[in-house]
C-alpha positions in Angstrom: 0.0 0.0 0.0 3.0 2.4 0.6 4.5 1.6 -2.5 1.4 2.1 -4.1 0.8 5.7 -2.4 4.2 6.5 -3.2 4.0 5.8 -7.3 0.5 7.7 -7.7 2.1 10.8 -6.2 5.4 10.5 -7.8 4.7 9.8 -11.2 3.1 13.2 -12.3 6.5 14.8 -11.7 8.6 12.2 -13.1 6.9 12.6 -16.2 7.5 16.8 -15.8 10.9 16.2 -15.2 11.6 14.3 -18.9 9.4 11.4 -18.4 10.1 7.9 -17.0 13.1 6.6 -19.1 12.5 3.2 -21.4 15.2 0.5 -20.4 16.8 1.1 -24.0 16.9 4.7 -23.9 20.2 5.7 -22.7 20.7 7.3 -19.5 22.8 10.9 -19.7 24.2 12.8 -16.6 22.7 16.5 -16.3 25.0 19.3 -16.6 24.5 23.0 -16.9 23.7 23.7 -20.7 26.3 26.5 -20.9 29.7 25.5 -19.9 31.7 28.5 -20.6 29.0 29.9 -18.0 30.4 27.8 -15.3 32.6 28.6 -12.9 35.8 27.1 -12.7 35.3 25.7 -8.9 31.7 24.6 -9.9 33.3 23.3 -13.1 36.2 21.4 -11.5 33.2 19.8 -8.1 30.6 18.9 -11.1 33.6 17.1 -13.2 34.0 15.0 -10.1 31.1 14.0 -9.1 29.2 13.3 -13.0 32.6 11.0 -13.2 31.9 9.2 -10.0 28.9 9.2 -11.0 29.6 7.3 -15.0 31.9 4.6 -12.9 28.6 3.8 -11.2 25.3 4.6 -13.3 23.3 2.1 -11.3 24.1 3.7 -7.7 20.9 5.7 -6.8 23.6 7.5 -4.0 26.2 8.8 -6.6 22.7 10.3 -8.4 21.7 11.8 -5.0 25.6 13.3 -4.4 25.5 14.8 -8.3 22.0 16.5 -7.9 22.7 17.9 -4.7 26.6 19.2 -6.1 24.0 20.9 -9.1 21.3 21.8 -6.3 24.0 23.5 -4.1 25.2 25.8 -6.7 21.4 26.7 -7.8 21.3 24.4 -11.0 18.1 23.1 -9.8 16.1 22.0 -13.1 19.8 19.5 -13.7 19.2 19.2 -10.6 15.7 17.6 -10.6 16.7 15.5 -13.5 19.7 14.1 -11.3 17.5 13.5 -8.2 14.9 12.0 -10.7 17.1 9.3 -11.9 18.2 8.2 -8.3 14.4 7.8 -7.5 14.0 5.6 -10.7 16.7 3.4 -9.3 15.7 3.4 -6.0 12.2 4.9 -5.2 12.4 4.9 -1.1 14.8 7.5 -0.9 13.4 10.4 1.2 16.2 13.0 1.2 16.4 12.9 -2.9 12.5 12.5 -3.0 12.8 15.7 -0.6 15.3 17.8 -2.2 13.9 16.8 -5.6 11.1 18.6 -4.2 13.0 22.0 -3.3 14.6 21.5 -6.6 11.5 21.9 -8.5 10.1 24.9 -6.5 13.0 26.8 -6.7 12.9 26.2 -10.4 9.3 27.7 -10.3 7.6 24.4 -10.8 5.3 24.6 -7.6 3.1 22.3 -8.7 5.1 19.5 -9.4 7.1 20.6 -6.1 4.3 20.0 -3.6 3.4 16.7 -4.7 7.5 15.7 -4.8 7.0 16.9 -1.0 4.1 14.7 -0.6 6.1 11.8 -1.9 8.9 12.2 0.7 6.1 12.4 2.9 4.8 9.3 2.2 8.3 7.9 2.9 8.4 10.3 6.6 5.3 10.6 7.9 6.7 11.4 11.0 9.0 14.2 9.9 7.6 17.5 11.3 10.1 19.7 9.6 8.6 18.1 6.0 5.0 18.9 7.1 6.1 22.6 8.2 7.6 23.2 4.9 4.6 22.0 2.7 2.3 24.4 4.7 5.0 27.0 4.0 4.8 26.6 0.6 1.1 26.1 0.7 0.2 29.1 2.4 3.0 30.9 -0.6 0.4 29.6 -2.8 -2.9 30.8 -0.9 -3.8 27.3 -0.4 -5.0 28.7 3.7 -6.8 25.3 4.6 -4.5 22.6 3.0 -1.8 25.2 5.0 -3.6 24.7 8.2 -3.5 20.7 7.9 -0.5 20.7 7.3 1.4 23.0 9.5 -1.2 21.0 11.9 0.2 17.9 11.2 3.9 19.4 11.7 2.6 21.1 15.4 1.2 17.7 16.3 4.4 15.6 15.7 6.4 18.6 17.4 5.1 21.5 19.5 8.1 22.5 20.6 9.5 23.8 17.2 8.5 28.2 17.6 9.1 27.9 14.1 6.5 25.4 13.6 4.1 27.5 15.9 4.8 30.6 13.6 3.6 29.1 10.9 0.3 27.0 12.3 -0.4 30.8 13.7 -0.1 32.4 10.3 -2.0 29.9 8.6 -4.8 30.5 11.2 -4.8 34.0 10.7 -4.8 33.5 6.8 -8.2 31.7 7.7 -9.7 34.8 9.9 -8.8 32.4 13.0 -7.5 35.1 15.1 -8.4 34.3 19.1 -6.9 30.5 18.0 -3.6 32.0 16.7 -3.3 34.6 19.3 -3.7 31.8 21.9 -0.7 29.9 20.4 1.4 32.7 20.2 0.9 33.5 23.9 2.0 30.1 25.2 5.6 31.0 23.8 5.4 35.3 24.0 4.7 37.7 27.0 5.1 41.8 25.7 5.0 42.1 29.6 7.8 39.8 31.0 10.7 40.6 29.1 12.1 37.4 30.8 10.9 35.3 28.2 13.5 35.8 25.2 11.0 34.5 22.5 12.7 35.2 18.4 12.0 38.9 17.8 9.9 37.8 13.8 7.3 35.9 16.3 6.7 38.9 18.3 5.9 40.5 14.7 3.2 37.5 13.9 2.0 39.1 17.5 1.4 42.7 16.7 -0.6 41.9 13.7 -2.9 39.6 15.5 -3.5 41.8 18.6 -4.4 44.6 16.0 -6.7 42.4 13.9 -8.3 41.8 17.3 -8.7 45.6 18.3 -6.2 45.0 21.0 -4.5 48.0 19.9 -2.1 48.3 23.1 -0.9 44.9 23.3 0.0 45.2 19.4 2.2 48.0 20.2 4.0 46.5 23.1 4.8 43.4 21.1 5.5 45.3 17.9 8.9 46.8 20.3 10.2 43.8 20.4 9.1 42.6 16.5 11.8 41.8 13.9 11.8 40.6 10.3 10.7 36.7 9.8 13.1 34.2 9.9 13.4 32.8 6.3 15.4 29.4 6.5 14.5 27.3 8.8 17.5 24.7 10.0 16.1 21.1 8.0 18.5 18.3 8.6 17.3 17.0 5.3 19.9 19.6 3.7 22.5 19.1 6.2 25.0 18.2 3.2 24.6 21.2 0.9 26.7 23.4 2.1 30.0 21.7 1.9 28.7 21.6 -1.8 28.8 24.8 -2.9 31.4 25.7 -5.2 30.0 29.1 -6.5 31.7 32.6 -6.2 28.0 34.1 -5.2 26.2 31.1 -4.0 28.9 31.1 -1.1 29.5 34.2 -0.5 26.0 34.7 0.1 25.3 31.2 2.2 28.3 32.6 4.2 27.1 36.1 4.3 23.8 34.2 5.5 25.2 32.1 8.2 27.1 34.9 9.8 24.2 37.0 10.7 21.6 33.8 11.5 24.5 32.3 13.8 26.9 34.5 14.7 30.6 34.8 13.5 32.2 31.4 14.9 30.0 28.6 13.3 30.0 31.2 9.9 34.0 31.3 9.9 34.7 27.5 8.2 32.5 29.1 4.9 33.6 32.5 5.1 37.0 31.5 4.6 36.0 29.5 2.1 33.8 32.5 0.5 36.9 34.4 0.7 39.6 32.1 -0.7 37.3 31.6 -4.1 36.1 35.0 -3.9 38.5 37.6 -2.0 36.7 40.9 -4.0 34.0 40.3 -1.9 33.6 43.8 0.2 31.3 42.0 2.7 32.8 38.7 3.3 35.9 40.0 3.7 34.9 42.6 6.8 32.9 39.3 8.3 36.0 37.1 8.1 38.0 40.0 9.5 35.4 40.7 12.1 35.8 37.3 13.6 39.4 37.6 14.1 39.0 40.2 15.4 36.6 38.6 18.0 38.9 35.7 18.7 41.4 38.5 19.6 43.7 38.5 16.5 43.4 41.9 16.0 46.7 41.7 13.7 45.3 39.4 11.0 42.1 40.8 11.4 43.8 44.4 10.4 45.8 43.0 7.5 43.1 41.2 5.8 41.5 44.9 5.2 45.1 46.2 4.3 44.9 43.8 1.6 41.6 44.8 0.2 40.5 44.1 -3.4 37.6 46.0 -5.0 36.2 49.2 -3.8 35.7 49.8 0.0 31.8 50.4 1.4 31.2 51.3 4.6 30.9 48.0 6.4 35.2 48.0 5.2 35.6 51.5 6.5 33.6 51.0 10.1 35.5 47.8 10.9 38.6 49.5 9.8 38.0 52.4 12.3 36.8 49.2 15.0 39.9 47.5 14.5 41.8 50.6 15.1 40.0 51.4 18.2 40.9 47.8 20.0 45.1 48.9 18.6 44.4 52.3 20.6 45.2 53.7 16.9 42.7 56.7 17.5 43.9 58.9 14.7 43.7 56.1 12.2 40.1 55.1 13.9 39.5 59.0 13.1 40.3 58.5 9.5 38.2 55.9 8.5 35.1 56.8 10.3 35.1 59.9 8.5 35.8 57.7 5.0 32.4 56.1 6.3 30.4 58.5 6.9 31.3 60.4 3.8 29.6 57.4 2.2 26.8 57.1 4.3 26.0 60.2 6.9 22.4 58.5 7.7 24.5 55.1 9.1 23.7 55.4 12.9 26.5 52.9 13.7 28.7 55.0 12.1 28.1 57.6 14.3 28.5 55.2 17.3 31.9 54.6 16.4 32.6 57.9 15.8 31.6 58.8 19.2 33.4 56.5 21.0 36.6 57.9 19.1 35.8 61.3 20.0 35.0 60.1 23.4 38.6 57.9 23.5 40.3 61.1 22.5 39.4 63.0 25.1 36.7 65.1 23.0 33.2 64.9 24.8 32.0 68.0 22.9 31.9 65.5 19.8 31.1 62.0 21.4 28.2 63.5 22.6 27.0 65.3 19.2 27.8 62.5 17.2 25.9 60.2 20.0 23.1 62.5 19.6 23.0 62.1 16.0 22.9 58.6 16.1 20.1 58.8 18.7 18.1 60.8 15.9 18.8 58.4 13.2 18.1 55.4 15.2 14.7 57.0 16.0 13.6 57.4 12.4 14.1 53.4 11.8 12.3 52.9 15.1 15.3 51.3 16.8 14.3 52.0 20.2 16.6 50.0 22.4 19.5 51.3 20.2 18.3 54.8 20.3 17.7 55.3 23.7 21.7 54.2 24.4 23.0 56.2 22.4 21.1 59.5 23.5 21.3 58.4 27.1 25.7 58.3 26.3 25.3 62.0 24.8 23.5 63.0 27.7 26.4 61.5 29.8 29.0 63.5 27.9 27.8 66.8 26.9 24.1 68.9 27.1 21.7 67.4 24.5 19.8 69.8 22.3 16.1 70.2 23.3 15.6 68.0 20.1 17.7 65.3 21.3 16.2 65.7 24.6 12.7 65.1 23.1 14.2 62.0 21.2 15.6 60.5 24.1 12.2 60.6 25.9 10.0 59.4 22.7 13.1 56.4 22.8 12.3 55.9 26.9 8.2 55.9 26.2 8.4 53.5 23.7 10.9 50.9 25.9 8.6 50.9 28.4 11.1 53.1 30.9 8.2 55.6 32.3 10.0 57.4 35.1 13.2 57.6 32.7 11.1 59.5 30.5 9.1 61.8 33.0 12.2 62.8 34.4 13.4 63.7 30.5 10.1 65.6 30.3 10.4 67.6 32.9 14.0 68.7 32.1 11.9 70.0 29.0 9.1 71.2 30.6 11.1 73.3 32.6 13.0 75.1 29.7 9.7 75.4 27.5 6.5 75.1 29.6 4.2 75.5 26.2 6.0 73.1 24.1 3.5 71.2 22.1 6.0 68.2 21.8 6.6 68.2 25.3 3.0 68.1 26.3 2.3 65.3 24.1 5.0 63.2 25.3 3.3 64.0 29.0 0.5 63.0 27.4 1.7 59.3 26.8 3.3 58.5 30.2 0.8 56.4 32.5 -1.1 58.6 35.3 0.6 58.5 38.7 
């Protein structure tokens, strides 16, 4: 019965991917169409594995190892054809059945990739991750209450995956089932206890459901603490992929990726290999230095930016001014912060680092303009938490303007830090007892 399950959901994309091959037809290994396309590394991993691969045409595993080299460095439709053939050899394999699947989404063949997903599914009923990606893709597709069964499904088999609980609660909402979501959300979220260090992109998913229910405070407390959605979730099913990528900008990128979804120590084994394939690459070059740095080599963390290729941005310039900071090199520091800020003069960061500088060189005048600043611009992205810091160091190091003053106590109103902020009020108050900003900001503390 299994088997039986397996083939009527398999074959419609077998025959989308080139059809089930006759016995007597012969067999040919997928490669990208355009070879002078190719890059030499991709060029050099693919010739290895296609002639593992012709030593042993009847090995479903050396099939699996080729798609996922092509898969890896986003040749997904050879791809597909690879991870095709390895299923015609062997048709229980649920990680090719799986990442054939991926393979044909990501070559915009939705369709054919939900039912691949099914397939594996067949194979792993009992893989929550599997069911939390089909409702992902279904609820991609508008597909709300095949969505809902399946992230479901996923939730049932594991209800301690937030991820999996993001995505239940979305599919819920899609549906107009907001007191349901709302109630799943609160089980892992509390805007009020900032003890509980739920992912910032859930906290989102809260806001909007607290204003689709009218609860128009509670929306605004959780939307403080909101961030952007996490896009990749960790799958064990494609555990293997990234030791295959062999592309100048599939690497970079993964790498790029890793460093801010982990951190800099589990991204440094690809960004040096980003970097040795790739060293023009402004960004992966600053990372790589930036965890040297962090592991205390401030030496060959200063070096690698000395021997820069390509044109700086700011990310080089800011980590060149950081480095110089930690080597007590303030004049240097000096130097390239300015180089930054010529680029950018709306990078808040920038003006961190330029404070501390100013502040290191004995100049609290400018620490504490330049902290102001930074205050100003972090309030015009709504960075609260960042915003009231850095107005709260001006403060410490100089007189802030009665703009900055009126920044700093919108910053402590939105964090939640009442008496902070009515103490900043009436520091205004008292220089401006009419001031229509003032009295609004009054306005929003709570009643004594």
């Amino acid at each position: 019965m299994r088997r039986l399950a397996l083939f009527l959901l398999i074959s419609p994309f077998l025959t989308s991917c080139g059809g089930v091959q006759p016995k007597e037809a012969k067999v040919t290994i997928p490669l990208p169409v355009d070879k002078s396309s190719v890059e030499p590394s991709v060029a050099r991993l693919l010739n290895q594995t296609s002639s593992e691969l012709r030593n042993s045409m009847e090995d479903p595993q050396k099939w699996l190892v080729h798609g996922s080299a092509l898969f890896a460095n986003a040749y997904y439709y050879e791809s597909a054809e690879s991870l095709r053939q390895a299923i015609t050899l062997k048709s229980e394999m649920p990680q090719a059945t799986y990442l054939l699947a991926t393979a044909l989404w990501k070559a915009n063949k939705q369709e054919d990739g939900i039912v691949a997903l099914q397939a594996a599914l067949v194979l792993i009923p009992e893989y929550d991750m599997g069911w939390r990606l089909l409702a992902e893709w279904q609820l991609e597709r508008g597909e709300t209450a095949d969505a809902e069964v399946s992230a479901r499904r996923a939730f049932d088999l594991n209800p301690g995956r937030i991820g999996t609980r993001y995505i239940l609660a979305q599919s819920l909402m899609d549906d107009g089932k907001y007191e349901e979501a709302l109630h799943l959300l609160e089980e892992t979220i509390s805007v009020k206890n900032s003890v509980k260090k739920a992912p910032r992109w859930i906290y989102t998913l809260a806001s909007q459901c607290y204003r689709q229910l009218g609860m128009t405070e509670q929306s605004e407390e959780a939307l403080l603490q909101s961030g952007p959605p996490f896009v990749d979730w960790p799958d064990p099913m494609y555990k293997h992929i990234p030791n295959l990528i062999a592309g100048k900008a599939e690497l970079a990128e993964y790498a790029m990726h890793l460093y801010h979804a982990t951190g800099p120590s589990k991204a440094k084994p690809f960004l040096i290999k980003a970097f040795k394939i790739n060293p023009e690459h402004v960004n992966v070059r600053v990372a790589l230095s930036i965890v040297l740095q962090a592991e205390g080599n401030l030496d060959q963390s200063k070096k690698l930016l000395e021997e820069m290729q390509g044109e700086p941005n700011s990310n080089y310039w800011k980590q060149y001014a950081g480095i110089c900071i930690g080597r007590d090199e303030l004049s240097e520091a000096s130097a390239h912060i300015s180089k930054a800020l010529a680029l950018d003069g709306e990078d808040a960061n920038a003006r961190d680092i330029a404070a501390v500088i100013a502040n290191k060189q004995g100049n609290t005048a400018e620490a504490s303009r330049q902290w102001e600043e930074a205050g100003k611009l972090y309030i015009k992205t709504e960075t609260w938490d960042k915003a009231e810091l850095s107005l709260a160091f001006a403060e410490e190091n100089g007189e802030l303007t009665f703009a900055g003053s009126e920044a700093l106590a919108l910053a402590q109103i939105e964090m939640g830090h009442a008496l902070q902020a009515r103490t900043t009020i009436q520091k205004l108050l008292k220089k401006d007892p009419s001031n229509e900003k003032a009295l609004e900001l009054q306005s929003r503390l709570p009643t004594e």
